[in-house]
C-alpha positions in Angstrom: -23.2 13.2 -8.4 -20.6 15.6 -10.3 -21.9 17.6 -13.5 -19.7 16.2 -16.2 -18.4 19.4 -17.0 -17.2 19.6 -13.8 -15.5 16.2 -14.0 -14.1 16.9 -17.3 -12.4 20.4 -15.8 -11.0 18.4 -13.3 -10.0 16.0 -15.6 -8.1 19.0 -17.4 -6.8 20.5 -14.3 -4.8 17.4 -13.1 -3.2 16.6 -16.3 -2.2 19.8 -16.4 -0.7 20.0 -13.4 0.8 16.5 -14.2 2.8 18.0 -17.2 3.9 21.1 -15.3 5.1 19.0 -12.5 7.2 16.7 -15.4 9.0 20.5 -16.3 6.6 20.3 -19.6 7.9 17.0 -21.2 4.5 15.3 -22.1 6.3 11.6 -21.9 7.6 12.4 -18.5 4.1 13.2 -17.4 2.4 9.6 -18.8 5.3 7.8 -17.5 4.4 9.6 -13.7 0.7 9.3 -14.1 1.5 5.4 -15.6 3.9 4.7 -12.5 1.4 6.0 -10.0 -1.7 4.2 -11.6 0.7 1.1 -11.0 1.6 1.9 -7.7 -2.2 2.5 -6.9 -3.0 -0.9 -8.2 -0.6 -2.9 -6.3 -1.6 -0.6 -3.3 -5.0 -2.0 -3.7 -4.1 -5.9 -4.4 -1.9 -5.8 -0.8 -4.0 -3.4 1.3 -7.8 -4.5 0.5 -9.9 -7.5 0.8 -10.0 -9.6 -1.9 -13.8 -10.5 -1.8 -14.2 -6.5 -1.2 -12.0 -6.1 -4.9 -14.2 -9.4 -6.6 -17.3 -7.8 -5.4 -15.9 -4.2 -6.8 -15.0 -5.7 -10.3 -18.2 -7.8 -10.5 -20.4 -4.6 -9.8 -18.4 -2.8 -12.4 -17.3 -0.8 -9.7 
């Protein structure tokens, strides 16, 4: 298991790099990080089994 320091500096180190790659503009960055959590969803509806994604979201998983 990761330390949650550790987590959190990642945590820090990716939105960083999310805002740098939006040139700095902090609404460009949530709209990217938005877009790809949306893309990662429907990525996950189409590509996995849906008694593997019930069984996820019942575990809390």
């Amino acid at each position: 298991m990761m330390h949650a320091a550790a987590r959190h500096d990642e945590l820090d180190a990716a939105v960083d790099e999310a805002v740098a790659q939006a040139g700095g503009d902090l609404l460009a960055a949530i709209r990217n990080l938005a877009r790809r959590q949306h893309e990662m969803e429907h990525r996950l509806q189409t590509e996995v089994s849906a008694g593997f994604v019930r069984r996820g979201l019942r575990d809390g998983q």
